[in-house]
N, C-alpha and C positions, 0 to 999 in steps of 0.2 A: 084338270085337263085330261083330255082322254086320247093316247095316241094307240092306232091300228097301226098292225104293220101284216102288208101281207107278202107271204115267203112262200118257197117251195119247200124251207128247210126250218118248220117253226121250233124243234128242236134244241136249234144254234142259240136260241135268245134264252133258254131256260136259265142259265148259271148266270147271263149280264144281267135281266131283271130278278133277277133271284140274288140277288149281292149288294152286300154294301148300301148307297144312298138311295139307290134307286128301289133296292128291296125298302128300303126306309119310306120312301115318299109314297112307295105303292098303300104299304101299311098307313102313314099316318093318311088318305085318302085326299093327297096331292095331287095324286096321280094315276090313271086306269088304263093299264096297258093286256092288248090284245092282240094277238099270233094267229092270225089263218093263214092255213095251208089252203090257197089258193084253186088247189086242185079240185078243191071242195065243190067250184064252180063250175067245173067242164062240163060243156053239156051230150059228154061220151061217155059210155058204159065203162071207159080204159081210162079216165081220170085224164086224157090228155092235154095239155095246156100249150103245148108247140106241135108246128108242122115247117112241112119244106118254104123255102122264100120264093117269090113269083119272079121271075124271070133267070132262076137258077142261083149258084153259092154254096158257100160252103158252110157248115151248120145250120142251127134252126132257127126259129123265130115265135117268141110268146106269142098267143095267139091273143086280139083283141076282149075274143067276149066273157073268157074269163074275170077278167079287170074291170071289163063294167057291170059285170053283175056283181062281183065281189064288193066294189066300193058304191054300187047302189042301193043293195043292204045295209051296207057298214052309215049309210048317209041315214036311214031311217031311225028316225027320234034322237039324230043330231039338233043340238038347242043352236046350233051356228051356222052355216055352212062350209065345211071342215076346207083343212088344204089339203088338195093331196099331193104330194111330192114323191115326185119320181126319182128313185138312184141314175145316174149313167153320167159316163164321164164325159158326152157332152155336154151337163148339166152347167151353172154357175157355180163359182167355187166357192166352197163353204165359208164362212167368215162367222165370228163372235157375232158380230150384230144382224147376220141372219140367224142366226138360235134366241137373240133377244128379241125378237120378229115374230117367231114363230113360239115364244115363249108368251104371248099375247094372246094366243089363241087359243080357243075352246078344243077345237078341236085338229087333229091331224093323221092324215092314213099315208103312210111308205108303202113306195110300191120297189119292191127286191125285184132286178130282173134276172136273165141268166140267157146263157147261149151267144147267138147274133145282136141279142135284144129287144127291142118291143116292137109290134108292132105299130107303125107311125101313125096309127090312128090314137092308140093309148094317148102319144106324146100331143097332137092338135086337137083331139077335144076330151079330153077326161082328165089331164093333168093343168094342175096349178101353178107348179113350181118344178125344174130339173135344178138336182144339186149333183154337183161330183165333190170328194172330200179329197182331191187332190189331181193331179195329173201322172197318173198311173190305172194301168187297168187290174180291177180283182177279178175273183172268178164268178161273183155275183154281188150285188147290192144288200146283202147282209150286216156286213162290217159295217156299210157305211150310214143305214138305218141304225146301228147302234148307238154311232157316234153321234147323232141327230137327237136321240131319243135319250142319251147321256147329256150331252150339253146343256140341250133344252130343260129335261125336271131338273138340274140343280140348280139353275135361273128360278124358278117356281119357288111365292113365299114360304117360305119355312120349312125347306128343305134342307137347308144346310144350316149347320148352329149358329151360325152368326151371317145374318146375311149381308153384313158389307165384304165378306169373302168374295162372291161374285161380283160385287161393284168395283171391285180393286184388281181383279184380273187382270194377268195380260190378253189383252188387248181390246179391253170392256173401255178402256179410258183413250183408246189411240196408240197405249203405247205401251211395249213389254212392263211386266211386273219386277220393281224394285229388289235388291236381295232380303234373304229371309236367315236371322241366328238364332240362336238357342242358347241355353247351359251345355256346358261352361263358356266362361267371358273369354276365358285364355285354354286353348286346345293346342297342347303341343308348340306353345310360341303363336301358334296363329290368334288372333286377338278379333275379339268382336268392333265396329268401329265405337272410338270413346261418345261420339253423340248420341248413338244408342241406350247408352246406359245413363244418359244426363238426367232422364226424367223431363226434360224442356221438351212438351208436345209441339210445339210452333218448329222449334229446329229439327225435330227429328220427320214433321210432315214435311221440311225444306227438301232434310236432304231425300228421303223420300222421293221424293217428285226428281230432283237433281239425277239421281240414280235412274228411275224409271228412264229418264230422257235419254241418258248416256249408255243405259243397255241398249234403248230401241236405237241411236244414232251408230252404235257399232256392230251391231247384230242386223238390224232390217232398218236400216235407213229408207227403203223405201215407204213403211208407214209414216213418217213425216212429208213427203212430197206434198199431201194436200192437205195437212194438219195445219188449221190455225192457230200457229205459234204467239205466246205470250211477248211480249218485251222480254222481260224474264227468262222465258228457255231459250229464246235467238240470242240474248247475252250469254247464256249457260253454253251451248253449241256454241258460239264464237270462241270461248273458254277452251272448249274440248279439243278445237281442230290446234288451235296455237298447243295444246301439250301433246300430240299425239309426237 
């Protein structure tokens, strides 16, 4: 996979793809990630990439031709025709199963913005997707190209050492991730549960799944609103509300 990201600040991403899994996926050739500074494209002597907004306001605004020459380059001896996904928290909100989406594809370009924001042309003919990673405003689409470009490679095969770790995710399955113990069995009195140590894979996938249900139904019951429930976990949920 090959994800562009283009910033005003390519500086920021040195230490996130430079670390950890993502340094890993780069290396084992998972993964090809690329930082323009955007400015590269202005077609002013000043590198400028904003101006004033048309009919007045306060701050500036990206200016369009940047951003398509920038991702009309970046398109050249693409084998796909990439996404390009825009930061801004008008965007749709991020979800697991858009990184598993976007983990499908060959290719991908972030586009970081900053100031007022883009110009509206960027957003109705040059962009593919807006994503916001939450409902709060940053000071630019940096952070949130990271978290895009994090999720997304460690989806990607053989990135992570065992890859049923991304299939067992919270919220890769519909529903928060089960709890997780370690050594020691017994910490200070606090005790692992006894089905964990049984050795019986059948029960210990039960309670497994039992657990997942009963964090997501106390924690974010609204991911079950349009989940199609088993017999099984509508008995398990019936279960739950009688002991609470």
């Amino acid at each position: 996979m090959r994800i562009d990201v283009l910033s005003l600040f390519p500086d920021m991403f040195t230490n996130v793809f430079g670390s950890s899994i993502l340094k890993h996926a780069q290396e084992s050739g998972a993964v090809d990630y690329q930082v323009v500074d955007f400015r590269d494209y202005a077609d002013n002597k000043h590198r400028k990439v904003d101006d004033y907004p048309y009919g007045g306001g306060a701050g500036m605004v990206l200016r369009a031709q940047p951003f398509f020459d920038a991702v009309e380059d970046l398109k050249q001896g693409s084998k796909s025709k990439p996404r390009v996904v825009m930061l801004c928290p008008q965007g749709e909100r991020y979800t697991q199963q858009m990184a598993e989406e976007f983990a499908m594809e060959d290719h991908l370009i972030l586009l970081c913005g900053h100031y007022e924001g883009y110009d509206e042309r960027v957003r109705e003919f040059l962009v593919t997707d807006e994503i916001s990673i939450g409902d709060f405003v940053l000071t630019g689409g940096e952070l949130g190209a990271m978290v895009i470009a994090d999720s997304v490679t460690r989806l990607l095969p053989g990135v992570l050492g065992n890859d049923q770790s991304a299939i067992t995710d919270s919220f890769s399955t519909g529903l928060l991730e089960h709890a997780h113990y370690t050594r020691p069995a017994d910490f200070r009195g606090m005790k692992v549960p006894d089905v964990l140590l049984s050795g019986h894979h059948k029960n210990i996938d039960e309670w497994r799944h039992r657990e997942s249900l009963r964090r997501t139904w106390k924690r974010r019951p609204d991911l079950l609103k349009d989940k199609d429930l088993t017999e099984q976990e509508q008995k398990w949920l019936r279960e739950f509300a009688r002991n609470e």
